[in-house]
C-alpha positions as CSV (number, residue, x, y, z in Angstrom):
1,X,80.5,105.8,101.4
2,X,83.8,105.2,101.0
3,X,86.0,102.7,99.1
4,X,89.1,102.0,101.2
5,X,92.9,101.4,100.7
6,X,94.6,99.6,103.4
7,X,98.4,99.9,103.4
8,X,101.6,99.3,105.4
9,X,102.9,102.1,106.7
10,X,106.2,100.6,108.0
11,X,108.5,97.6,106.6
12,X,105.3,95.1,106.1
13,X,104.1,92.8,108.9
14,X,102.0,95.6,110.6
15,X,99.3,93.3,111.3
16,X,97.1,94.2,108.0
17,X,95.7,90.8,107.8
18,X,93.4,91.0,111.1
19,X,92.2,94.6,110.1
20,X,91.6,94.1,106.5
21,X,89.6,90.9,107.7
22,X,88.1,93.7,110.5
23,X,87.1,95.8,107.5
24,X,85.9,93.1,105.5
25,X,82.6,92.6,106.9
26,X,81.6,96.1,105.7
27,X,82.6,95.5,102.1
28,X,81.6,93.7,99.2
29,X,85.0,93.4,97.1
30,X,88.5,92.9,98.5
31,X,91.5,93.6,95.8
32,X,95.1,92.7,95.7
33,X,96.5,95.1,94.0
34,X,100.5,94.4,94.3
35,X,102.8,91.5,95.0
36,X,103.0,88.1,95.0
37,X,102.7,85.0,97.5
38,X,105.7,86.8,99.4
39,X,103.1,88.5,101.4
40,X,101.9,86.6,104.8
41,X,98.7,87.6,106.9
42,X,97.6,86.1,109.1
43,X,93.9,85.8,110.3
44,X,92.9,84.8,113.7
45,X,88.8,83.9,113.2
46,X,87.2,82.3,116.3
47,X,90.2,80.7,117.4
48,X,91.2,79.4,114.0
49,X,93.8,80.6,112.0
50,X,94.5,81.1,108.4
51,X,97.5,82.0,106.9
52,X,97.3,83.5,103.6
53,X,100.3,84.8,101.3
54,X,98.3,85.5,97.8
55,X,94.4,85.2,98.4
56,X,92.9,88.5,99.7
57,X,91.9,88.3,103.2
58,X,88.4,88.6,102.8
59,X,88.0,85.5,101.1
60,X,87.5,83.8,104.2
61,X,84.2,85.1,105.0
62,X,81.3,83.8,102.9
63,X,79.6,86.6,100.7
64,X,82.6,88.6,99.7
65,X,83.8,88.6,96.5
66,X,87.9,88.5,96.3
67,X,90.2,90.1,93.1
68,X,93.2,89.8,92.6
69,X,94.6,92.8,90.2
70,X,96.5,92.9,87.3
71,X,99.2,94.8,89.4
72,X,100.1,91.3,91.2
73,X,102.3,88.7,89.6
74,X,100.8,85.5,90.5
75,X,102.3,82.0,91.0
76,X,99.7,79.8,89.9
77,X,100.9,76.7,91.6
78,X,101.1,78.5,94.9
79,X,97.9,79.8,94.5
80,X,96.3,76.1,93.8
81,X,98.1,74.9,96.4
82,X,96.6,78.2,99.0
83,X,93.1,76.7,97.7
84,X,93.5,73.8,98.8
85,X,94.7,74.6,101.8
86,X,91.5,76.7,102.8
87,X,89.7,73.6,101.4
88,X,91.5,71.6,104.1
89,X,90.1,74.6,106.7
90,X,86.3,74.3,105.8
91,X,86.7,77.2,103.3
92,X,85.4,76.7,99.5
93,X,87.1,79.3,96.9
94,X,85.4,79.4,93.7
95,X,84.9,81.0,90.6
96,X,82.1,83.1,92.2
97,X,84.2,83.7,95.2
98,X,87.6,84.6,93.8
99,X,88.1,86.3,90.3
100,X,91.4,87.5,88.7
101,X,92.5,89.7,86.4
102,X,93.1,88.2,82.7
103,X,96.3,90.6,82.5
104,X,97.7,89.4,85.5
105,X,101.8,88.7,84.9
106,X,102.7,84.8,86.0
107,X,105.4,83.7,88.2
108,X,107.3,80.4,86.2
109,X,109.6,77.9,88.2
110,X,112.6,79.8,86.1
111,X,111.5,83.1,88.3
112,X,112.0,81.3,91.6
113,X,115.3,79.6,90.2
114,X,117.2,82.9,88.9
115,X,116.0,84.4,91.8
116,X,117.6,82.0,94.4
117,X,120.6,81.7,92.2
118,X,121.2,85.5,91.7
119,X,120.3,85.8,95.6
120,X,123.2,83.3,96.5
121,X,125.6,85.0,93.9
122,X,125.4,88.2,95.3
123,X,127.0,87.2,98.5
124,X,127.1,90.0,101.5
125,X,125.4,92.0,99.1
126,X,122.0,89.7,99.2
127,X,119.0,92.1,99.7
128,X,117.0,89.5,101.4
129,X,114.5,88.3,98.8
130,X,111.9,85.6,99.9
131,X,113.0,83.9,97.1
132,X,109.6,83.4,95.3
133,X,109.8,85.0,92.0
134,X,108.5,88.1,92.5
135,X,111.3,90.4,91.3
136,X,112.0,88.5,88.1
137,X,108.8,87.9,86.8
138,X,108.1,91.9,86.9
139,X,111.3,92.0,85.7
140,X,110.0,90.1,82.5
141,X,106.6,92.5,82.9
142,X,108.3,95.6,82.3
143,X,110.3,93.9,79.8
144,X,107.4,93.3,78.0
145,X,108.1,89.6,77.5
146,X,106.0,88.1,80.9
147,X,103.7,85.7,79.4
148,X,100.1,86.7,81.4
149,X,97.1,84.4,82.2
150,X,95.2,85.5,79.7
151,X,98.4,83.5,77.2
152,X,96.9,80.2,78.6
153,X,93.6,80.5,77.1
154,X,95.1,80.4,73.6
155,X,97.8,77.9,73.7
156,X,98.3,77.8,70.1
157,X,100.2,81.3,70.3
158,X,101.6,80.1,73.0
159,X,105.0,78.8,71.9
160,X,106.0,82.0,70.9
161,X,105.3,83.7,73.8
162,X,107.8,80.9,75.7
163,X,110.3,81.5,72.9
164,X,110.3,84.9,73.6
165,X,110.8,85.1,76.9
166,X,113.7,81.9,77.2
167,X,116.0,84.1,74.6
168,X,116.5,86.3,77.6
169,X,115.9,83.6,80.6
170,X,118.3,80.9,78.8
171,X,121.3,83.4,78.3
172,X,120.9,84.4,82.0
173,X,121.0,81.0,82.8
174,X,123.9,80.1,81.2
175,X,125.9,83.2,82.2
176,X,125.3,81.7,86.0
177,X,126.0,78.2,85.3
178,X,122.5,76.5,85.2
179,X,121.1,74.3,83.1
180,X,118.8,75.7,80.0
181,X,115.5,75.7,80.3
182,X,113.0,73.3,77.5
183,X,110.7,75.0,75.3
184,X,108.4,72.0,75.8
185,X,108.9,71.6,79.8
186,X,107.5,74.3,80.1
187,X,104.6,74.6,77.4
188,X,103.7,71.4,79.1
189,X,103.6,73.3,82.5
190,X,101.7,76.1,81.5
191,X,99.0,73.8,79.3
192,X,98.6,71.3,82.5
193,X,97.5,74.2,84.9
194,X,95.4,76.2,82.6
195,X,92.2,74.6,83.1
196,X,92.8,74.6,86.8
197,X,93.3,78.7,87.0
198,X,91.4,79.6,83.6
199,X,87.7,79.0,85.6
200,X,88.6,82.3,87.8
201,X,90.1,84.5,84.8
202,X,87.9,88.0,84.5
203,X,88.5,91.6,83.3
204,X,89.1,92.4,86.4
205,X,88.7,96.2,85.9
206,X,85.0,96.2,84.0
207,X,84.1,93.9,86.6
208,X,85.1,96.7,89.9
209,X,84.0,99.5,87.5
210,X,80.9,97.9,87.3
211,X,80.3,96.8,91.0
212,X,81.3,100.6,92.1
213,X,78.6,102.0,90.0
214,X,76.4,99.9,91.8
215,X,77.5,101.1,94.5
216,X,79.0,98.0,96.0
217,X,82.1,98.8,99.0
218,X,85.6,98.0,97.4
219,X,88.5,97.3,100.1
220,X,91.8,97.5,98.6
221,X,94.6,95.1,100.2
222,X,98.1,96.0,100.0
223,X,100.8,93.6,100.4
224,X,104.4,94.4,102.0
225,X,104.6,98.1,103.4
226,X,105.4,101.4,102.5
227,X,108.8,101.9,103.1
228,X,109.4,98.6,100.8
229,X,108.1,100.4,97.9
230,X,110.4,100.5,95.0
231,X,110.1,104.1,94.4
232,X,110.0,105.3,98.0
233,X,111.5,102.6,100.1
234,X,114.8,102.1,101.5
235,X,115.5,100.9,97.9
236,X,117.9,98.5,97.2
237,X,116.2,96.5,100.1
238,X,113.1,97.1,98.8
239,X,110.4,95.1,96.9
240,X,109.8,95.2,94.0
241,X,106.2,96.5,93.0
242,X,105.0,99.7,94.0
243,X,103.4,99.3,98.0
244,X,101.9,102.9,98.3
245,X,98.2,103.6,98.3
246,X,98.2,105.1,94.3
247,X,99.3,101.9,93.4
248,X,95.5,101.1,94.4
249,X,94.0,102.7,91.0
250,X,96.7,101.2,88.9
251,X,96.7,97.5,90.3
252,X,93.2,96.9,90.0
253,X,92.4,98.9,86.5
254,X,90.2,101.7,88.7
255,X,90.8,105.7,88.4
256,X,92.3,107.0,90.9
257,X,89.2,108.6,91.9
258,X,87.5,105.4,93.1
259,X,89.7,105.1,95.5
260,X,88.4,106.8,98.7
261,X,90.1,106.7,102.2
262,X,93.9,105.6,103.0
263,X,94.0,103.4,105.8
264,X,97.5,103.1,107.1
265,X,98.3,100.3,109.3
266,X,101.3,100.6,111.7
267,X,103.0,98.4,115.0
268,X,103.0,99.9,118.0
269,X,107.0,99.2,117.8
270,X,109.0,98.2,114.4
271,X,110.2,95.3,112.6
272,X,111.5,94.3,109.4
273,X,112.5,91.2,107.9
274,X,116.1,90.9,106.0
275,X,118.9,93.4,105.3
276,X,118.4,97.0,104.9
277,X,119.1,100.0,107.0
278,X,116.9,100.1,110.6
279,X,117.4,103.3,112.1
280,X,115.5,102.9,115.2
281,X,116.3,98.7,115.3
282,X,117.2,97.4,119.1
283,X,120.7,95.7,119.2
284,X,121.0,91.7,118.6
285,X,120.5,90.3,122.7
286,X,118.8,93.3,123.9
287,X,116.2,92.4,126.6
288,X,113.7,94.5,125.8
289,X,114.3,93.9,121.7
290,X,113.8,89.7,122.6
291,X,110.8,90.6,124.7
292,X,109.1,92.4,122.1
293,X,110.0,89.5,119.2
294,X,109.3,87.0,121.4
295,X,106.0,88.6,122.7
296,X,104.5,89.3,119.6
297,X,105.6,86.2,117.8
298,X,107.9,88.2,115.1
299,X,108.5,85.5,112.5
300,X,107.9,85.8,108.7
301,X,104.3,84.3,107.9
302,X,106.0,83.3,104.2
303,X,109.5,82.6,105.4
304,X,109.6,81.5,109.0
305,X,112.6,84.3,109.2
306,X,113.0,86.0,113.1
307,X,112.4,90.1,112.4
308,X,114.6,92.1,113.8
309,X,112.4,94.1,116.2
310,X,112.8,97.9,117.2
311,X,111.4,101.4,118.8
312,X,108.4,102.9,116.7
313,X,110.4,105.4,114.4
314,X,107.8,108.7,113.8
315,X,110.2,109.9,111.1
316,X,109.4,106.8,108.9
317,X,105.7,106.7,109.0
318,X,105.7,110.4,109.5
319,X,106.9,110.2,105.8
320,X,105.2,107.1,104.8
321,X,101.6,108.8,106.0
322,X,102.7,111.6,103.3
323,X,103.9,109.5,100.3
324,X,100.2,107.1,100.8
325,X,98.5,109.9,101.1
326,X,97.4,108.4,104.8
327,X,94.2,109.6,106.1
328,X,94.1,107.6,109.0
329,X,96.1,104.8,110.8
330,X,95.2,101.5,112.8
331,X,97.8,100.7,115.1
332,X,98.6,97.4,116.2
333,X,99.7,95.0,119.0
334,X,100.0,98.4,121.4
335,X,99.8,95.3,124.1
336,X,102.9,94.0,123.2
337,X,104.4,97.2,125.1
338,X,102.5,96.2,128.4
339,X,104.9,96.3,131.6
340,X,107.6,98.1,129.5
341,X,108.8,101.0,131.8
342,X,109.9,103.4,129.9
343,X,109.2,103.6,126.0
344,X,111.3,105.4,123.1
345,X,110.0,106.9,120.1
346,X,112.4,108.1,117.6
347,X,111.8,111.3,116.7
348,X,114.7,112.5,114.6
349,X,117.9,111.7,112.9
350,X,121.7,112.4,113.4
351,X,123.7,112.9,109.7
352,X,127.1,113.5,110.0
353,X,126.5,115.6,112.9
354,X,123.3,117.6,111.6
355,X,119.7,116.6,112.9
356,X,117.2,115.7,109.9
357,X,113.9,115.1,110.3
358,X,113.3,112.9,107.1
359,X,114.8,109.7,105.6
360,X,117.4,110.1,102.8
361,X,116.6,108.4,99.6
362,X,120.8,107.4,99.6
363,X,121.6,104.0,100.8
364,X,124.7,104.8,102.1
365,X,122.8,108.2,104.0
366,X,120.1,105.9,105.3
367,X,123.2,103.5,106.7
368,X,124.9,106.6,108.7
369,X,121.7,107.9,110.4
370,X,121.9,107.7,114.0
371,X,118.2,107.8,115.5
372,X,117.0,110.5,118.1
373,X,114.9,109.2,120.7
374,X,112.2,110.9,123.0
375,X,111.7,108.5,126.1
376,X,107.9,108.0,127.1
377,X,106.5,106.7,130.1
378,X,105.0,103.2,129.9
379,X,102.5,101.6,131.5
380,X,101.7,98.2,134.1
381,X,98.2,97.9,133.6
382,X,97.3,95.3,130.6
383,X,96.1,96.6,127.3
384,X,95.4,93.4,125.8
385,X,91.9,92.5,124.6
386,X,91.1,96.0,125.6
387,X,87.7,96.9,123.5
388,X,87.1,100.9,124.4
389,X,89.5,103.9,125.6
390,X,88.3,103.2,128.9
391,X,89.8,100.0,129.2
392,X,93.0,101.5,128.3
393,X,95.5,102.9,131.4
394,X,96.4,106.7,130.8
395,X,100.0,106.3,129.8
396,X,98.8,103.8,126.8
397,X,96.3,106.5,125.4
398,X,99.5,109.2,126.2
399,X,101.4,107.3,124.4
400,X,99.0,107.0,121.4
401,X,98.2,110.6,121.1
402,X,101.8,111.5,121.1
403,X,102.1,109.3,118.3
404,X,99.0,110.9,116.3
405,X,101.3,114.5,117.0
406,X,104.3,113.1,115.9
407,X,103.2,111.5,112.7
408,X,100.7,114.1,111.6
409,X,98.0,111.6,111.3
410,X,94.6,110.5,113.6
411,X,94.5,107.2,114.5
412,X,91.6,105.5,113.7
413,X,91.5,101.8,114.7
414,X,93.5,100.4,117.3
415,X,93.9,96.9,117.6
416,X,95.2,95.4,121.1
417,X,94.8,91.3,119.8
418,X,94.9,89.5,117.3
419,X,91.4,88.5,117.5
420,X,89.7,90.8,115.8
421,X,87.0,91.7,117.9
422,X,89.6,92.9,120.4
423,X,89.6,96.4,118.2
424,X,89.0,99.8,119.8
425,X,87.3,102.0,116.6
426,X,87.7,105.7,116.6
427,X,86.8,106.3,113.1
428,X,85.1,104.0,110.6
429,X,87.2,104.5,107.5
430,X,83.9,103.2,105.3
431,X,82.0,105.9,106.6
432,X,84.3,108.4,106.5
């Protein structure tokens, strides 16, 4: 047996709520390991639907234990408020269902303020944030003033730890034109929530070493996507946590040897939210570029924002399925593509005048490519809900093995709904 990572192999949005849920069933443990609540999946359960943007998927299902890892930064407002929510849906999170890790970094109101403010500041420069807090509070991580949940169970040493960390937030503050921050606003803040988020507080990596000597199944949950990691991604328009599948073994306190197969989860087609460069991206008003948005509903989970919607680019998760380590890929919403007559795959890239076959790390580089397209047949014949290869018309599977050349990689689920028993299996990643 296995333990799984399940990552995003494009720009995030791949559809890795529905097949971590899939998974799910066959584990005993599913781990955030990265990011905050500017993830969104989305999990379509008999009809009902759940939208989660910090909670691991599997919490949904009764039995399953859910972590999230010290390698997240976690907003503990939004994550009493996603509680509650559930609570709303018929789904209890507890203490025994939900545990997190006592080193975890927290996200303040003053991370979600600087990062608006720096956001608007920056003009046509703006990366795109989501505007939650993520970037600055592992800003103050790394800076090694981020006061952790484990802070709040000691709130006489607290006051230092706030002193510390307004020296640098107040002077950024004032340097922008916004009001200072209180000492005591904030203590009171932090003191009045404790008790609520304390109850699930573990050491989150005893706890998985234990459970995997016991042989329990760990499923490993990334946020965002591959190619928004902020060593390997289109970086500045990345996030800003490491999304690839090592980041597993840090995130969660495991060795990298407990983490077993490298599920990769990819569209069918490509999308990505905000600014950054888009090789393969379909003009604003194409036809074709509005079917697919339209079709498969390509709107931020977290943000409401339209992604912009393009060909699937084999260069991208070609090198994504290298830098993750990839071992096998689920592709998503292949039904999307139904009645499309012809179908481009890029399969290269035009730099000033010279084909590549890789993306430069350069910003400016990434901006000039000029994508190289190989034009596939398509298909009429409906692939949605379609449960085995034989439901499947010949040019869909054509089009799927071509992929599996082009990216070096076998796929191993594909999923052609978002209900997820409408999933064809080709090779269980558990038993792998």
């Amino acid at each position: 047996m296995a333990n799984v990572v399940v990552v995003g192999s494009q720009w995030g949005d791949e559809g890795k709520g529905k097949i971590v849920d899939w998974l799910s069933e066959q584990a005993d443990i599913v781990v955030r390991f990265q990011g905050g609540h500017n993830a969104g999946h989305t999990l379509v359960i008999d009809g009902n639907i759940y939208k989660l943007s910090l909670l691991p998927s599997g919490v949904v299902r009764q039995g399953k234990l859910s972590v999230i890892g010290n390698g997240v930064v976690l907003d503990p407002t939004a994550l009493l408020e996603e509680i509650e929510r559930l609570r709303e849906q018929g789904v209890a999170v507890t203490p025994d269902s939900l545990r997190i890790a006592e080193n975890v970094t927290l996200i303040l109101p003053l991370h979600q303020q600087l990062d608006v403010a720096r956001e608007s500041a920056s003009g046509a420069n703006r990366i795109g944030t989501t505007g939650r807090g993520i970037g600055p509070a592992y800003e103050d991580k790394v800076g090694r003033r981020a006061i952790r949940l484990m802070d709040l169970a000691d709130l006489q040493m607290l006051n230092g730890k706030i002193e510390r960390l307004l020296a640098h937030h107040n002077a950024l503050r004032r340097g922008l034109g916004m009001e200072e921050v209180s000492p005591r606003a904030l203590y009171d803040q932090l003191a009045a929530v404790a008790p609520k988020v304390l109850p699930y507080m573990d050491s989150v990596w005893s706890l998985l070493d234990h459970k995997r000597r016991e042989g329990k199944r760990i499923l490993f949950e990334g946020a965002q996507g591959a190619l928004l990691d902020i060593d390997h991604g289109t970086y500045p328009y990345v996030t800003s946590s490491n999304t690839v599948a090592s980041q597993a073994a840090t995130g969660s306190g495991m060795g990298p040897s407990s983490v077993g197969y490298v599920l990769g989860i990819c569209k069918a087609y490509t999308t990505r939210v905000g600014s950054g460069p888009f090789p393969s991206e379909l003009p604003p008003g194409d036809p074709i570029g509005d079917m697919i948005g339209e079709r498969g509903r390509e709107f931020g989970t977290v943000t409401g924002r339209r992604r912009r919607c393009g060909w699937f680019d084999a260069v991208l998760v070609r090198q994504t399925v290298r830098t993750s380590g990839i071992d096998g890929l689920a592709l998503t919403k292949l039904d999307i593509l139904d009645g499309i007559d012809e179908i481009k795959v890029c399969v290269g890239y035009h730099l000033d005048g010279r084909e590549i076959d890789y993306l430069p790390a350069g910003e400016h580089a990434q901006a000039r490519l000029v994508p190289i397209f190989e034009t596939i047949e398509g298909w009429q014949a409906p692939t949605a809900r379609a449960r085995s290869w034989a439901d499947l018309p010949a040019p869909a599977i054509k089009y799927v093995r071509r992929i599996e050349e082009l990216v070096g990689c076998p796929v191993a689920l594909l999923s052609t709904s978002p209900e997820r028993e409408d999933t064809i299996l080709v090779t269980n990643p558990f038993e792998n």
